[in-house]
C-alpha positions in Angstrom: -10.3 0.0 37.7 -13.6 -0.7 35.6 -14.8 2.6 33.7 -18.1 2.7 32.1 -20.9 5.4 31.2 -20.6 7.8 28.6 -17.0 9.7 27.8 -17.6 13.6 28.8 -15.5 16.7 27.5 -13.4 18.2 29.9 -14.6 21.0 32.2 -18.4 20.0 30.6 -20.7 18.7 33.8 -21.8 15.2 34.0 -25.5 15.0 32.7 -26.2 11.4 34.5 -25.2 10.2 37.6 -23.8 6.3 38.1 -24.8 4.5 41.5 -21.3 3.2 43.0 -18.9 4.7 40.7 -16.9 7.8 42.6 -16.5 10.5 41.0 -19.9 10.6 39.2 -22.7 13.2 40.1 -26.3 14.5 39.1 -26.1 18.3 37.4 -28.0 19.7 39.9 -25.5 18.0 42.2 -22.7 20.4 44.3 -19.2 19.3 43.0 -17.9 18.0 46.9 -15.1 16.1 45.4 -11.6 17.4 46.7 -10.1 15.1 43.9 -8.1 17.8 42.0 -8.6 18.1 37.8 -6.3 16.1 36.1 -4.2 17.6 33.8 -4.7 17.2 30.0 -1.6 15.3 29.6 -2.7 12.7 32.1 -6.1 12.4 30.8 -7.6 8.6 30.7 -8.0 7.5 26.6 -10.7 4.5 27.1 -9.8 2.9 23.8 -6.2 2.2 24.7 -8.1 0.5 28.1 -10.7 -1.7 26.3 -10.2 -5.3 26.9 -11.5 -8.2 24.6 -14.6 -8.2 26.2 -15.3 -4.9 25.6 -14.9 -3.8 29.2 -12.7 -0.7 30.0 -10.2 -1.6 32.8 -8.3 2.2 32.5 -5.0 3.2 34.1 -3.8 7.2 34.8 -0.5 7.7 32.8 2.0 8.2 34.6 4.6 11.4 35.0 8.0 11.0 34.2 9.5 9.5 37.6 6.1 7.9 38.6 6.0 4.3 39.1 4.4 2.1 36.0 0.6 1.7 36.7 -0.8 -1.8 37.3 -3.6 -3.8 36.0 -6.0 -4.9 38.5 -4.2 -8.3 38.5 -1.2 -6.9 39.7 0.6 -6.8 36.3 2.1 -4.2 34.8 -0.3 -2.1 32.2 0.5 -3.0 29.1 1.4 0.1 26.3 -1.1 0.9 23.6 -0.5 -0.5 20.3 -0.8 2.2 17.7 -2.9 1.8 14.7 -0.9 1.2 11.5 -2.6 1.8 8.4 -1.1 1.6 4.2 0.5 4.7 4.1 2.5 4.6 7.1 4.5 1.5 5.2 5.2 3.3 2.2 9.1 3.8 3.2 9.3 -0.1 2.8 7.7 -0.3 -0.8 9.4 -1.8 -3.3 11.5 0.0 -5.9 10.1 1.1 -8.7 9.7 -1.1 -12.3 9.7 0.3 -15.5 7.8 -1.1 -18.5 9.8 -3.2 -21.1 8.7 -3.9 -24.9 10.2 -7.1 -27.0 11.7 -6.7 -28.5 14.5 -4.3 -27.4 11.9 -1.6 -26.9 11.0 -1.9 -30.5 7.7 -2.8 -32.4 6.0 -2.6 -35.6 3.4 -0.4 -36.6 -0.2 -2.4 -36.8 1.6 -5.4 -35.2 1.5 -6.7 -31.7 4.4 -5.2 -29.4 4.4 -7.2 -26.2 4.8 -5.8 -22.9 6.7 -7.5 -20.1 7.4 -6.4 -16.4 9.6 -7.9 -13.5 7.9 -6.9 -10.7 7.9 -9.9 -7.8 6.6 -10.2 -4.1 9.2 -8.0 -1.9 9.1 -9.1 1.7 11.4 -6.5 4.1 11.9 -6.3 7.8 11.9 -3.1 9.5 10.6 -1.4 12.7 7.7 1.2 12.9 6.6 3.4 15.9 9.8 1.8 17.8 7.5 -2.4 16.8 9.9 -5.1 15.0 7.5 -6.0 11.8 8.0 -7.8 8.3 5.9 -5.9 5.4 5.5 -7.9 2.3 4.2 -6.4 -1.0 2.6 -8.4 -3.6 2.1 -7.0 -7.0 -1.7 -7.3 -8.2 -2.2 -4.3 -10.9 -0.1 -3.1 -13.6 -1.1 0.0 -15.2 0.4 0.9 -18.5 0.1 4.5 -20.3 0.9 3.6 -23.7 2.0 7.2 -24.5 -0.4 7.0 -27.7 -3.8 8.6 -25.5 -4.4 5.1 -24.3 -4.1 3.7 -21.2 -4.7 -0.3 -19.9 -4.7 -1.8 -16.2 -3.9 -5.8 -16.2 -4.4 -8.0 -13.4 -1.4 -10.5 -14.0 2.1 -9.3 -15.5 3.5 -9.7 -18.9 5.6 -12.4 -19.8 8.0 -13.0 -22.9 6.9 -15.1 -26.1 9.7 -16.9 -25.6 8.1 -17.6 -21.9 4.8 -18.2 -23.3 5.7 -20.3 -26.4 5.1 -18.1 -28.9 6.2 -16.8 -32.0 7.3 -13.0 -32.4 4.4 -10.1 -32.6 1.7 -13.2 -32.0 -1.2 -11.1 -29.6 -0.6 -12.1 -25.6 -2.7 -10.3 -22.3 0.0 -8.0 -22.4 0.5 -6.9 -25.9 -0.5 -3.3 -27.5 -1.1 -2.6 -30.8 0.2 1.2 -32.1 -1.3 2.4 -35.2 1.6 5.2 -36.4 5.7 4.6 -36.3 6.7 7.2 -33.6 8.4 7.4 -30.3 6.1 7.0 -27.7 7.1 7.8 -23.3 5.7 4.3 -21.8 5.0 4.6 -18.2 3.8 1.7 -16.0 2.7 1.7 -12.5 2.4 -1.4 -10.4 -0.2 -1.5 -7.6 0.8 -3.9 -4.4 -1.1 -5.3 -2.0 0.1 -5.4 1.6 0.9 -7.8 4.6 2.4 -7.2 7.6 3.8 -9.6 10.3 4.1 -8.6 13.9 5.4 -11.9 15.1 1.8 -13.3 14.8 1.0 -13.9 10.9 0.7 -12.0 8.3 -2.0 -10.0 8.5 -3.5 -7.9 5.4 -3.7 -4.2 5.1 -6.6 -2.4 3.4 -6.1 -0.4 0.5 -3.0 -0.3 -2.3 0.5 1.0 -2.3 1.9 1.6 -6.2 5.0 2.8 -7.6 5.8 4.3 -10.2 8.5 3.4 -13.2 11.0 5.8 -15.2 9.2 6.1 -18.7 10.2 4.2 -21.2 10.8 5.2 -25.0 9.4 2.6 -27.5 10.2 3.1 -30.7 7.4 1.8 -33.3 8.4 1.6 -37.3 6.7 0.3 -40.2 6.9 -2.5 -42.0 6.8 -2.7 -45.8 6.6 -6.1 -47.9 7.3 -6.4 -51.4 7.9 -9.3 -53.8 11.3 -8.7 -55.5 13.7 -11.2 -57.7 16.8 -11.1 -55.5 17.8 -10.5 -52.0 19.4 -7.0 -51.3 22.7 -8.8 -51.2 22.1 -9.9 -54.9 20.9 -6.4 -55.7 21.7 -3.7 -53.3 19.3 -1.0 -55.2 16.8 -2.9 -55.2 13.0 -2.3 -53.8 13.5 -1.9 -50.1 17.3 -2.3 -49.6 
């Protein structure tokens, strides 16, 4: 059937009336209808009815037992999709990536020490509310927490200087510069942007899902130069060995 007029709270009285829709009356109207109340858990949700169009073309749920209500075509009403939003996909996310330093988690004091990460795009199949989908995740933010009171949030990920072509502690997007030798807890969390395919396309999801990495301790020393006459091999006590 086609619904239309304005959506009234149960057990409230209809404030207009609708010529040649049953059911409809004027306030100061006698209630003659011998229709009895339907339940609450039979009551009509119009946005599960709403067509393209923008026309509501409703159906009463049925009890268990009852036959499966019809379209006005003839077909068979088809269920209501239920909304999916970011954070009902957050059991697919990606594991968690912890931040790296080159190299072996080791840098110099004053010197670049170059941050890398492997996150990737992670595409996994699934089902949700009982609906076959593919979610995929694609990395877009990586926030670092140097562990020295600063913190940084890149847009692309880190790469090696072997990757880049370039020589050991040379300054890349994804380098940090710590002014003391220490141990410092690293901590990186990747943000990921979402898609998710219902057999149609992918379609995007507003919002971000991130995960978080198992700190990481960088060890930073310092570096002292001096000009000596032998190598330490030469002279074992010398300045520096």
């Amino acid at each position: 059937m086609t619904v239309s007029g304005t959506q009234q709270r149960p057990g409230t009285p209809a404030t207009t009336s609708t010529p040649g829709i049953p059911g409809t009356r004027n306030a100061d109207t006698p209630d003659t209808s011998t229709e009895p109340a339907r339940p609450s858990d039979r009551a009509i949700r119009l946005a599960d009815c709403m067509d393209d169009s923008g026309t509501v073309r409703c159906h009463e749920p049925t009890r268990p037992g009852e036959p499966s209500p019809l379209r006005e075509n003839g077909a068979p009403a088809a269920p209501a999709t239920p909304t999916i939003t970011i954070t009902d996909l957050a059991r697919f996310a990606p594991p968690p990536v912890s931040a790296k330093a080159e190299p072996g988690n080791v840098g110099i004091a004053d010197l670049p020490t170059n941050f890398t990460t492997t996150a990737t795009t992670h595409t996994q199949a699934g089902e949700l509310f009982g609906i076959p989908l593919t979610v995929r995740f694609t990395p877009d933010t990586y926030a670092y927490d140097y562990g020295d009171g600063t913190t940084a949030t890149l847009t692309a990920p880190g790469q090696t200087w072997e990757a880049l072509g370039l020589p050991q502690f040379s300054p890349t997007a994804a380098t940090h510069v710590y002014r003391e030798r220490g141990e410092y807890s690293v901590i990186l969390i990747t943000g990921y942007t979402v898609e998710i395919d219902l057999g149609t396309g992918w379609i995007p999801l507003a919002g971000q899902i991130t995960t978080t990495g198992t700190p990481q301790t960088i060890r930073i020393l310092e570096a002292r130069t001096a000009l000596v006459a032998h190598t330490c091999t030469e002279d074992p006590d010398g300045i520096g060995c």
